[in-house]
C-alpha positions as a Markdown table, in Angstrom:
| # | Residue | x | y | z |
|---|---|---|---|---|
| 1 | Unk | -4.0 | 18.2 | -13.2 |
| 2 | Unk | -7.0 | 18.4 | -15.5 |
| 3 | Unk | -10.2 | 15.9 | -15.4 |
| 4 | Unk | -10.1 | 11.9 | -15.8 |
| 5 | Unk | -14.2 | 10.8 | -16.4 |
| 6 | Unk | -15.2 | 7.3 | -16.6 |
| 7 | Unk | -18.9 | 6.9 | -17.3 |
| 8 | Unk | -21.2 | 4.0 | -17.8 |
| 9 | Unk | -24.8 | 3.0 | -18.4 |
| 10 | Unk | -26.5 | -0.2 | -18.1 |
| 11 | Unk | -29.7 | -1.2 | -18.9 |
| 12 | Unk | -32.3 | -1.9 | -15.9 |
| 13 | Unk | -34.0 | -5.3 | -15.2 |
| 14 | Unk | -36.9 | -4.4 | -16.6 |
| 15 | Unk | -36.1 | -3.4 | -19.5 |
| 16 | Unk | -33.8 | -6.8 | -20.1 |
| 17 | Unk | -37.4 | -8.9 | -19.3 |
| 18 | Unk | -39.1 | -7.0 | -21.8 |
| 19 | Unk | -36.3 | -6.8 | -24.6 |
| 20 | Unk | -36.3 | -3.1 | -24.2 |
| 21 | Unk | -32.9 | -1.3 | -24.8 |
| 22 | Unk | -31.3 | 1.0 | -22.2 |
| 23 | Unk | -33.0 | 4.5 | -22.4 |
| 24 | Unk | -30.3 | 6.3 | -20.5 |
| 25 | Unk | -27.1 | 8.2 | -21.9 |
| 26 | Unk | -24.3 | 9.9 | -21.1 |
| 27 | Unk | -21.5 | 12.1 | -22.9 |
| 28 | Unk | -18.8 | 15.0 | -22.3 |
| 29 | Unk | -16.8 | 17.2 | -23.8 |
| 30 | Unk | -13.5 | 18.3 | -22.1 |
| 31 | Unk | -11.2 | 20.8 | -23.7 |
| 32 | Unk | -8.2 | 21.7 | -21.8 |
| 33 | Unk | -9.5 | 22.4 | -17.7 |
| 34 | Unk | -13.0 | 23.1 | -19.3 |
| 35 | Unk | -15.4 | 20.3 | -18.7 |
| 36 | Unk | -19.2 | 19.4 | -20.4 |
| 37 | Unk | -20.9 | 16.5 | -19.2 |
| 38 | Unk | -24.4 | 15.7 | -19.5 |
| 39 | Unk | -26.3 | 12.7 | -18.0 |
| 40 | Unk | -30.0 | 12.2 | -20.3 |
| 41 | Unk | -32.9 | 9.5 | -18.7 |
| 42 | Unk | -35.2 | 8.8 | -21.9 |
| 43 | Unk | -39.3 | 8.9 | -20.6 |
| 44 | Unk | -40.2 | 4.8 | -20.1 |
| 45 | Unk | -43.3 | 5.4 | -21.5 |
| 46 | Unk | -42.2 | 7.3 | -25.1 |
| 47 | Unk | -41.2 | 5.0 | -27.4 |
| 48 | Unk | -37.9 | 6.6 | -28.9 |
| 49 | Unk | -36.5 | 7.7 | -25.6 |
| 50 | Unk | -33.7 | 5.5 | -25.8 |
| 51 | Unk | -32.4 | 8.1 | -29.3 |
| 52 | Unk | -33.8 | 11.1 | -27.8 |
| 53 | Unk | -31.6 | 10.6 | -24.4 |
| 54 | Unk | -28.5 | 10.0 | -26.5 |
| 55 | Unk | -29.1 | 13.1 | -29.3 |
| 56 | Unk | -29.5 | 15.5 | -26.3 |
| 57 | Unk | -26.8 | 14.2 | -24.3 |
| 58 | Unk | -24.6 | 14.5 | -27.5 |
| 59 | Unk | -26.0 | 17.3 | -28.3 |
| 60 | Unk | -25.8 | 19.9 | -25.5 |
| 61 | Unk | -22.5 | 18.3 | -24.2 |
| 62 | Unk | -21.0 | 20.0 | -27.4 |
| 63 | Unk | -22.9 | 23.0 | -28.0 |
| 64 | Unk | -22.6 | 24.2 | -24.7 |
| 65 | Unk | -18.5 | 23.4 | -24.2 |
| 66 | Unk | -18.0 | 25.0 | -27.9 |
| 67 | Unk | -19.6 | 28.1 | -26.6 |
| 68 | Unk | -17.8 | 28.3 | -22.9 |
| 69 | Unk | -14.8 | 27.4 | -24.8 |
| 70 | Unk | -15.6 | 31.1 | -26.9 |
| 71 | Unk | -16.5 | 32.7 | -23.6 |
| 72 | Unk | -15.0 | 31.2 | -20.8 |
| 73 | Unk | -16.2 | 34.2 | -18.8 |
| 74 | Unk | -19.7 | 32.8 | -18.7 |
| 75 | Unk | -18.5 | 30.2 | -16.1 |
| 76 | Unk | -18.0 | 32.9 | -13.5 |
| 77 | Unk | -19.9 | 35.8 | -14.4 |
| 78 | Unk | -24.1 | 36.3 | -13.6 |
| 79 | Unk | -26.7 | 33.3 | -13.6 |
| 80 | Unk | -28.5 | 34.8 | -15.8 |
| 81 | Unk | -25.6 | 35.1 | -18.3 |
| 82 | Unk | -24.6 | 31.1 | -17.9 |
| 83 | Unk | -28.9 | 30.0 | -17.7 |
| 84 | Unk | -29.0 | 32.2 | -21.2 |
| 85 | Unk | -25.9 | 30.5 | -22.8 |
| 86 | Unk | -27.1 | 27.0 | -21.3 |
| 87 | Unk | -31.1 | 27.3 | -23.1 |
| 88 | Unk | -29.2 | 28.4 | -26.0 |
| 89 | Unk | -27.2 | 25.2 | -26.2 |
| 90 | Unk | -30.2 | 23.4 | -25.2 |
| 91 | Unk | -31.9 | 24.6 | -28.0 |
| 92 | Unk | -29.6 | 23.8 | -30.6 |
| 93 | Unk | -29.7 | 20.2 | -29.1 |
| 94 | Unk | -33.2 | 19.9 | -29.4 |
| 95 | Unk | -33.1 | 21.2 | -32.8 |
| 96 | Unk | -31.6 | 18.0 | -33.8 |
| 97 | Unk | -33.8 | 16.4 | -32.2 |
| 98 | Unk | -36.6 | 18.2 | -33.5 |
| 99 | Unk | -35.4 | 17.5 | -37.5 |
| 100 | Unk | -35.0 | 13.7 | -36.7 |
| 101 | Unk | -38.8 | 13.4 | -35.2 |
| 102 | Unk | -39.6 | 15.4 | -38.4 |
| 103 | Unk | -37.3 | 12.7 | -40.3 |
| 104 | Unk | -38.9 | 9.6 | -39.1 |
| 105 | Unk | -42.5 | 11.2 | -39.0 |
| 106 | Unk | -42.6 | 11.2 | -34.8 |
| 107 | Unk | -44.0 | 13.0 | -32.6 |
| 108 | Unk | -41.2 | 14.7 | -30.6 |
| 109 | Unk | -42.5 | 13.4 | -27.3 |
| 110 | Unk | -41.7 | 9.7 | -28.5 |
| 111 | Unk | -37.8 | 11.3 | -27.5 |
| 112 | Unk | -38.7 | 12.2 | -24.7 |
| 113 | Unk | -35.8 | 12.8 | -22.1 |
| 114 | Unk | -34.4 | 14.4 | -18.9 |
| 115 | Unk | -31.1 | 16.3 | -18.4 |
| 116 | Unk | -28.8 | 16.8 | -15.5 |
| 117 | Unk | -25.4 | 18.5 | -16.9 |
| 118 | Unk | -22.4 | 20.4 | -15.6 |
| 119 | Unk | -20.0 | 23.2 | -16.6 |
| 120 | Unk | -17.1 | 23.6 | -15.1 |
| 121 | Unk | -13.0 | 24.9 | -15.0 |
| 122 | Unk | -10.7 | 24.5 | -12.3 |
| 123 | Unk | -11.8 | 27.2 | -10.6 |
| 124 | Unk | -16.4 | 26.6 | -10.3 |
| 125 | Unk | -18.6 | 25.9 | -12.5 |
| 126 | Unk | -22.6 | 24.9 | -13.0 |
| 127 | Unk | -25.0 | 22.6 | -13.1 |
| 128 | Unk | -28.0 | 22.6 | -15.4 |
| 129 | Unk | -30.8 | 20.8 | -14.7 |
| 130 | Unk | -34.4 | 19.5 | -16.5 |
| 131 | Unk | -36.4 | 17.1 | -14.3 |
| 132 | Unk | -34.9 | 14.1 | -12.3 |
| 133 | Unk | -31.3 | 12.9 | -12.1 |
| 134 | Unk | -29.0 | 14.4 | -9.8 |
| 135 | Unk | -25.9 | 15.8 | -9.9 |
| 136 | Unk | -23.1 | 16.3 | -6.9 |
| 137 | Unk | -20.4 | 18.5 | -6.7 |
| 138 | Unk | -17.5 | 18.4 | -4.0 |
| 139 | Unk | -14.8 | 20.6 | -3.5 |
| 140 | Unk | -11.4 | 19.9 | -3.5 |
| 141 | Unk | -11.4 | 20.9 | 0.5 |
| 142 | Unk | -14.2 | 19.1 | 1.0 |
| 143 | Unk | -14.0 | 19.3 | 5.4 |
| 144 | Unk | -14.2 | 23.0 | 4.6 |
| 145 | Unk | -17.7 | 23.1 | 2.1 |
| 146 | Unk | -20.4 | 21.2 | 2.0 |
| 147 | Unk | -21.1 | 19.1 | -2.0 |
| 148 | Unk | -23.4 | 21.2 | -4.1 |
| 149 | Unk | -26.0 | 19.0 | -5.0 |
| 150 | Unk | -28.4 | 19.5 | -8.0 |
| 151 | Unk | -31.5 | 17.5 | -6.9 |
| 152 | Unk | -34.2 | 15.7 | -9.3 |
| 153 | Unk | -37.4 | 18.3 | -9.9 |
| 154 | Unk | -40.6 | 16.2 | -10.3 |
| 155 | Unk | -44.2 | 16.6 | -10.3 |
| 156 | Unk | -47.2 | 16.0 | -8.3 |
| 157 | Unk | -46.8 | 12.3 | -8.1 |
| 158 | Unk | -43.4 | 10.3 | -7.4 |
| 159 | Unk | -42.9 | 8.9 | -10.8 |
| 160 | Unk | -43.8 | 12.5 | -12.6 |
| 161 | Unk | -41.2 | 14.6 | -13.9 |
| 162 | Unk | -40.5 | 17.4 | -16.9 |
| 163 | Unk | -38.6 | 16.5 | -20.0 |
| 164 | Unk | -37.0 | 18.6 | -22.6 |
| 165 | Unk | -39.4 | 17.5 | -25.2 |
| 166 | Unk | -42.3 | 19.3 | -23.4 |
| 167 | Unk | -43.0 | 23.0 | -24.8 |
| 168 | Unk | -42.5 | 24.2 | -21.1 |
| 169 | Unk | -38.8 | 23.1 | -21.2 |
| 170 | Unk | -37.4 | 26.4 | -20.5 |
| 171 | Unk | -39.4 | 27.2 | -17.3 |
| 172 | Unk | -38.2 | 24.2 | -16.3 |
| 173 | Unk | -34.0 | 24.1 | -17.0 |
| 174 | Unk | -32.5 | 25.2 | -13.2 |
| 175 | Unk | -29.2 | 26.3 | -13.0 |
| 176 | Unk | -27.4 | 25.9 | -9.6 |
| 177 | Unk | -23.8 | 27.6 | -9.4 |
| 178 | Unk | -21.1 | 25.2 | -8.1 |
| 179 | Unk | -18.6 | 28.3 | -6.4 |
| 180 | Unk | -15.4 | 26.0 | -5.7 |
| 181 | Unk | -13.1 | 24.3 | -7.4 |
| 182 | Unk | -14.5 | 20.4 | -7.8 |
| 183 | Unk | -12.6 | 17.5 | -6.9 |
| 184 | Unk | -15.4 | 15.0 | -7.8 |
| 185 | Unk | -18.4 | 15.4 | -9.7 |
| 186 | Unk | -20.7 | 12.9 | -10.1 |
| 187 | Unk | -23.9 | 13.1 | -12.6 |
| 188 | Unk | -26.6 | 10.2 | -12.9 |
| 189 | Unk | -29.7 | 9.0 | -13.5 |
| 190 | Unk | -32.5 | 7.9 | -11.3 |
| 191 | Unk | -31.9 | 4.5 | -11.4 |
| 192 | Unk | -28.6 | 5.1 | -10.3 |
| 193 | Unk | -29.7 | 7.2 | -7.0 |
| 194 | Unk | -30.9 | 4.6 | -4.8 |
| 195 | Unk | -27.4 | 3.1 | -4.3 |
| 196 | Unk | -25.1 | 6.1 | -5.2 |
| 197 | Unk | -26.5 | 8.8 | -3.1 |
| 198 | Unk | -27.0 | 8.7 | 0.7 |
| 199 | Unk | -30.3 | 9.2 | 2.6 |
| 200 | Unk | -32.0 | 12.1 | 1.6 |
| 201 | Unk | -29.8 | 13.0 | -1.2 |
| 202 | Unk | -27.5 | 15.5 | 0.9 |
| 203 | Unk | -24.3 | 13.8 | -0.6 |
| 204 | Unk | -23.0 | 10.7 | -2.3 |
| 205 | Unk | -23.0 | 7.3 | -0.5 |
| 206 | Unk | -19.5 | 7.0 | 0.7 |
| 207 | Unk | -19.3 | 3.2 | 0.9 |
| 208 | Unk | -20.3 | 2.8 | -2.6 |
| 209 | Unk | -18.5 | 6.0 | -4.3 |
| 210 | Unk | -15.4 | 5.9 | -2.0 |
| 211 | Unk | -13.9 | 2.3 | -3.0 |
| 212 | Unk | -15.6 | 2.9 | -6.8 |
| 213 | Unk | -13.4 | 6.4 | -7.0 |
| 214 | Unk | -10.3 | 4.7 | -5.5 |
| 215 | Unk | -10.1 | 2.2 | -8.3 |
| 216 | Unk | -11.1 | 4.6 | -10.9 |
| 217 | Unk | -7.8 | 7.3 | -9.9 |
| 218 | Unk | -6.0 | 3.7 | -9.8 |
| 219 | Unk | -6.7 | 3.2 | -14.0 |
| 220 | Unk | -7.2 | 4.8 | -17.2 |
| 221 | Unk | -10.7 | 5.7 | -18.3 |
| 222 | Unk | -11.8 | 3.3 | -20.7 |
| 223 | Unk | -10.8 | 0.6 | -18.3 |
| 224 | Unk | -12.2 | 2.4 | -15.5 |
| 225 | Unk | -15.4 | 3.2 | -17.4 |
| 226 | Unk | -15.7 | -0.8 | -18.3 |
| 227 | Unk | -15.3 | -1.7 | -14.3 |
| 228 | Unk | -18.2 | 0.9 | -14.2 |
| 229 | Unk | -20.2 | -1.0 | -16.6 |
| 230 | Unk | -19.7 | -3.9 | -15.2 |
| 231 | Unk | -20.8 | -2.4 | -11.6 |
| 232 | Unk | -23.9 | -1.3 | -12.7 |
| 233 | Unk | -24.6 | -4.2 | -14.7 |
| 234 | Unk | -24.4 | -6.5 | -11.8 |
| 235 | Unk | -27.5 | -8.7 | -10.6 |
| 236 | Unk | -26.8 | -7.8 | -7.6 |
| 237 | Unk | -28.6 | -4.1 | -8.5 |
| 238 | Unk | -31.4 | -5.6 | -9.5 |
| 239 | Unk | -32.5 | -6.6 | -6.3 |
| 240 | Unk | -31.8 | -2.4 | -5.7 |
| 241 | Unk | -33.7 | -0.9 | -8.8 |
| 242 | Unk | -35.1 | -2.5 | -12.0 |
| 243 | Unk | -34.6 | 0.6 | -14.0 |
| 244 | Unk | -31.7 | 1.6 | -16.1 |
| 245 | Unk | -28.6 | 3.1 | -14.4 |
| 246 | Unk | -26.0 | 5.9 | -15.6 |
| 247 | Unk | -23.1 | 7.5 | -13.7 |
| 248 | Unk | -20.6 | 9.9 | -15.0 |
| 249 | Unk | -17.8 | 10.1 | -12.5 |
| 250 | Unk | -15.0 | 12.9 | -13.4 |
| 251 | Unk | -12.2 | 13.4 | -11.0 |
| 252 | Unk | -9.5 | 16.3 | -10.5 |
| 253 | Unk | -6.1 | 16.5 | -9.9 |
């Protein structure tokens, strides 16, 4: 048993027109059945993003697994007792970020960045949850219960969303309980969404994630997280989205 993640992000096409690096990131933290794993979309128009998506990924991937590791009870106990320990580990997250805007003389919304994240054992788990992204849950009967999906939270217009630069961060972090154990989680970015998910973002798009998560059980992680890479990477997405792509795929048992 126990989880095998292979993750990948790859920068959009217009970011590789205009020299721009990718502002996504990804990272995880897995200790024993516990799993972290945090998928950050830097703000296109803030110029550190790119930094500010990878401190906070980094960040709250390991603050919040050190602290369900400590109390492993959080995972199935009250939402308000997981949403409490997850702001906390957002918080010490952003306090790195906060010192290195301070460092380089920054404003901290030139980091600006989204979160989507999980917590999880073999028996549930949560997602967490700051603007867009999306995040999909299935159980390991999954005739019997429907995914859990965590779905992108955005503004008034289409390309508006919150970021957990902005002072209003914790009025905006969700939490959505996942109550069964997961057999496949996927987390990712925006860019990602348009080929990833089906149709109004119910579920993942089975003739993309199906054959992808075949080969992936099929491998080891680094090589499966370089076939990821190189999935994403392909021109062939272009024609899809323009913007950068992440997806974290973890699979069980």
């Amino acid at each position: 048993m126990g989880w095998r993640i292979y993750a990948a992000s790859a920068v959009g096409s217009s970011h590789l027109d205009k020299g721009i690096p990718c502002q996504d990131a990804c990272a995880f933290h897995v200790e024993g059945e516990l799993l972290t794993a945090v998928v950050c979309d830097g703000a296109g128009s803030a110029a550190r993003s790119d930094v500010g998506a990878r401190l906070i990924a980094d960040g709250l991937a390991r603050a919040l697994g050190e602290r369900l590791a400590r109390e492993p009870e959080l995972l199935a106990g009250p939402r308000e007792d997981f949403a409490a320990a997850a702001a906390e580990a957002v918080t010490q997250a952003r306090a790195a970020l906060v010192e290195r805007a301070d460092a380089d003389g920054r404003a901290l919304g030139d980091y600006a960045a989204t979160v989507v994240g999980y917590a999880g054992d073999a028996q549930g788990g949560w997602f967490l949850h700051i603007g867009d992204g999306i995040g999909v849950a299935e159980a390991v009967d999954a005739d019997a219960a429907a995914p859990v999906v965590s779905l992108p939270a955005n503004g008034e217009y289409a390309n508006e969303t919150w970021f957990v630069t902005g002072e209003g961060w914790r009025e905006q972090l969700r939490v959505l309980r996942v109550p069964a154990p997961t057999a496949r989680l996927a987390l990712m970015s925006d860019g990602a969404m348009p080929f990833a998910m089906a149709r109004g973002n119910a579920a993942l798009y089975a003739p993309f994630i199906d054959p992808v998560s075949r080969y992936l059980a099929s491998v080891d992680e680094d090589t499966g997280s370089r076939a990821l890479h190189g999935t994403l990477a392909d021109p062939r997405t272009h024609g899809i989205t323009s913007d950068d792509k992440t997806l974290l795929i973890a699979l069980r048992g």
